[in-house]
C-alpha positions, 0 to 999 in steps of 0.5 A: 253883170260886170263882172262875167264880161270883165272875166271873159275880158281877163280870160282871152289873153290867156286863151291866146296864149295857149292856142299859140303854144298848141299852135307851134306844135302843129306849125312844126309838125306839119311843117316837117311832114310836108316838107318829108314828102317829096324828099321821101317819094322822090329818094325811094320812089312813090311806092315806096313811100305808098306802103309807108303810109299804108303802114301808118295807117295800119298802125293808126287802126292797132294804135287805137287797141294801144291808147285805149280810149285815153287818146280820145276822152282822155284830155277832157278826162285830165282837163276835169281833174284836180291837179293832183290827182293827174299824175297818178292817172297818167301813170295808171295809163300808160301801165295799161298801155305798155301792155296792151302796145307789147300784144298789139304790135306782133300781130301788126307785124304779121299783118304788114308782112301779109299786105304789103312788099316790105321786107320783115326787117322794114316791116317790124321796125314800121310795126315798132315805131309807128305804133309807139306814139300812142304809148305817149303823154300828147293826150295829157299835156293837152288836157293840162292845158300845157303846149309847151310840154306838148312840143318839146317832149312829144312834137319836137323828139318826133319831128327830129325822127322824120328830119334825121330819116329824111336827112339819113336816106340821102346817103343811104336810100333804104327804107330800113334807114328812114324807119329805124330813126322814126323808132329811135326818136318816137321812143326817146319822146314815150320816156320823155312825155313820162317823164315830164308827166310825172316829175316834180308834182309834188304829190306820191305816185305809184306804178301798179305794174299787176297784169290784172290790175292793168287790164281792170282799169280798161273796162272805164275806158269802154266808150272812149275805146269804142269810139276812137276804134270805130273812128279809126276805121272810118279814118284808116280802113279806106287806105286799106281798102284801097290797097285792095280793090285799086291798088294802082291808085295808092299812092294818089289816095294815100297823098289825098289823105295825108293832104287831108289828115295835114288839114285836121292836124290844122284844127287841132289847137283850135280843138284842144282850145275848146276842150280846156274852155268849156270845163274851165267856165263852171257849172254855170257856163257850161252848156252855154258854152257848148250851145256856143261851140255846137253852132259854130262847128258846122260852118266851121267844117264847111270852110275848111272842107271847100278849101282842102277840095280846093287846094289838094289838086295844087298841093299834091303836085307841090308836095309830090315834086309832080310824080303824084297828081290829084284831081277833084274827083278825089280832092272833092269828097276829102273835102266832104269827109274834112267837113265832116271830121271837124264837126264830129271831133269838135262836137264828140270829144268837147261837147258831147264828154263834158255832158256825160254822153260818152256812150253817145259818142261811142254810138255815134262812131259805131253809126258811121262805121256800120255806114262806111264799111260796106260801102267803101267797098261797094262804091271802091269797085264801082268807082275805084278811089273816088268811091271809097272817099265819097263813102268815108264822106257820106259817114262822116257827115252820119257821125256828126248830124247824129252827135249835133242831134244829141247834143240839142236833144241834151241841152234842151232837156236840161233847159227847163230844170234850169229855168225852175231853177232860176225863178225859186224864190 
């Protein structure tokens, strides 16, 4: 009996530590987005800077074809590991993905130059550099529980791309020149996450550069991929959406979810934490911990989601230099689709993996999509941006009440096989 609380005693130091290297990752990242947004707006002007984000959040939606599940499961899949076998599953990743990133980003360069005004020169180096970070290692430094790795060959090559861009359209105010760094440095942190993933492991890794044996190792990343594209529509369509049926609005809904997506990134060591700590207990402690983080995400969720409705009115003028406003007709359901967001990923990708739900997580998102896909569009005409972030809101909310609904329903299955357990002579 003493020794458990001793463990935990010894175990927080620890943990400490380790949300503090994630956290700096998310300090620096966040900090240096913030502070691009009103230099980039206010340089190129804010649509300008409106087809930018649409061209994030395009690649958002083709990135997800480029991670392929590994981006979603595949921390709680390296965290579930033994040490050597890592290596060699990063780099069965990352073959799958260089190929599917070499099919993936032509077709959104034609899809950039369909939606948007950019030029073609603009549009396929935007298609190159915002697609390659899903080709990167952030997934597998965070599943070995390593923040450092994570910040200097993946956070901080990125960061240093946004400060030169920002730095560079001072003295030549294009938008070639502030896409072109982003392309130099995202691809300098792909050969720098590699590198770091494989070197001095000390055991024999092999690269299978064989088409088919690429796309073979796919079919095991089937619920992972189903999620995080399901997902990424419910996330990144609405930007799209938009452009649509208000484009007018844009630029204010594009400020509201990069606002928003800041909040998320907020979350993230707290998440990565999570996804360490639940397998690193034992079978033992394992659903006891995820009964432990299930119940604290809601209210977790909630406090964040009334705070982000709270200050992105603040904030987006802040952050714009006062050309974009926000009022709580927009600011009140990103509140609603934050709270919503933080419930999901907490219990969706560190609760409902280490049970083996998987498909429930896939099912899951896919629910959410069938909801907010239609709707978006119907509540968009009606109610112009407002209407697209109540539908965004009200799928998020569907996605993590059906993900809570399987974990109880898990957990409580397995309740009774453990009681016998415990009372066999």
């Amino acid at each position: 009996m003493i020794g458990v609380p001793t463990l935990a005693v010894k175990a927080f130091p620890a943990l400490l530590t380790r949300f503090g290297g994630f956290a700096a990752s998310l300090v620096f990242s966040t900090a240096i987005n913030l502070l691009a947004i009103p230099f980039v707006i206010v340089t190129l002007g804010k649509e300008t800077w409106g087809e930018l984000a649409l061209a994030q959040a395009t690649a958002a939606i083709f990135g997800i074809i480029v991670a392929f599940g590994w981006g979603t499961v595949g921390a709680a899949l390296v965290a579930s590991l033994t040490p050597p076998e890592r290596p060699q599953m990063y780099v069965d990743s990352l073959v799958s993905r260089i190929y599917l990133f070499l099919m993936a980003a032509p077709v959104m360069y034609v899809v950039m130059l369909l939606i948007t005004q950019d030029s073609p020169q603009v549009a396929a180096l935007a298609s190159v550099s915002y697609v390659l970070p899903f080709v990167g290692a952030s997934w597998f430094f965070i599943g070995q529980a390593k923040p450092w790795k994570l910040f200097f060959l993946d956070v901080l090559p990125q960061g240093l791309g946004i400060i030169s861009g920002v730095l560079l359209i001072q003295f030549v105010p294009e938008p070639i020149v502030f896409v072109a760094c982003l392309l130099f440095f995202n691809l300098l942190a792909v050969l720098l996450g590699a590198a770091g993933a494989t070197a001095r492991t000390g055991h024999h890794v092999k690269a299978d550069f064989r088409f088919t044996a690429a796309m073979a190792r796919l079919k095991s990343q089937k619920y992972g991929v189903i999620a995080a594209g399901t997902g990424s529509l419910n996330s990144n369509l609405p930007m799209l959406a938009v452009n649509q049926v208000v484009t007018a609005s844009l630029p204010q809904y594009a400020l509201a979810d990069k606002l928003f997506r800041f909040a998320v990134a907020g979350f993230g060591p707290v998440l990565q934490v999570i996804q360490g700590w639940i397998p690193e207990g034992g079978p033992g402690q394992r659903d006891h911990r995820i009964r432990t983080v299930a119940r604290l995400a809601p209210v977790a969720g909630l406090v964040a989601g009334v705070l982000l409705a709270a200050l992105t009115p603040w904030a987006s003028a802040l952050f714009s230099g006062g050309e974009i406003l926000i009022g709580y007709s927009l600011s009140v359901p990103f509140g609603l689709i934050l709270g919503g967001v933080i419930v999901a990923q907490v219990v969706g990708l560190a609760c409902l993996i280490p049970l083996g739900k998987g498909a429930a997580l896939a099912k899951s998102t896919a629910i959410g999509a069938a909801f907010n896909v239609p709707l978006m569009f119907a509540l968009g005409i009606v109610w112009g941006a407002p209407g697209v972030a109540w539908a965004v809101g009200v799928a998020e909310l569907i996605v993590a009440a059906y993900q809570l609904k399987v974990v109880h329903d898990s957990l409580r299955s397995s309740a009774p096989v453990t009681d016998t357990a415990s009372k066999a002579p």
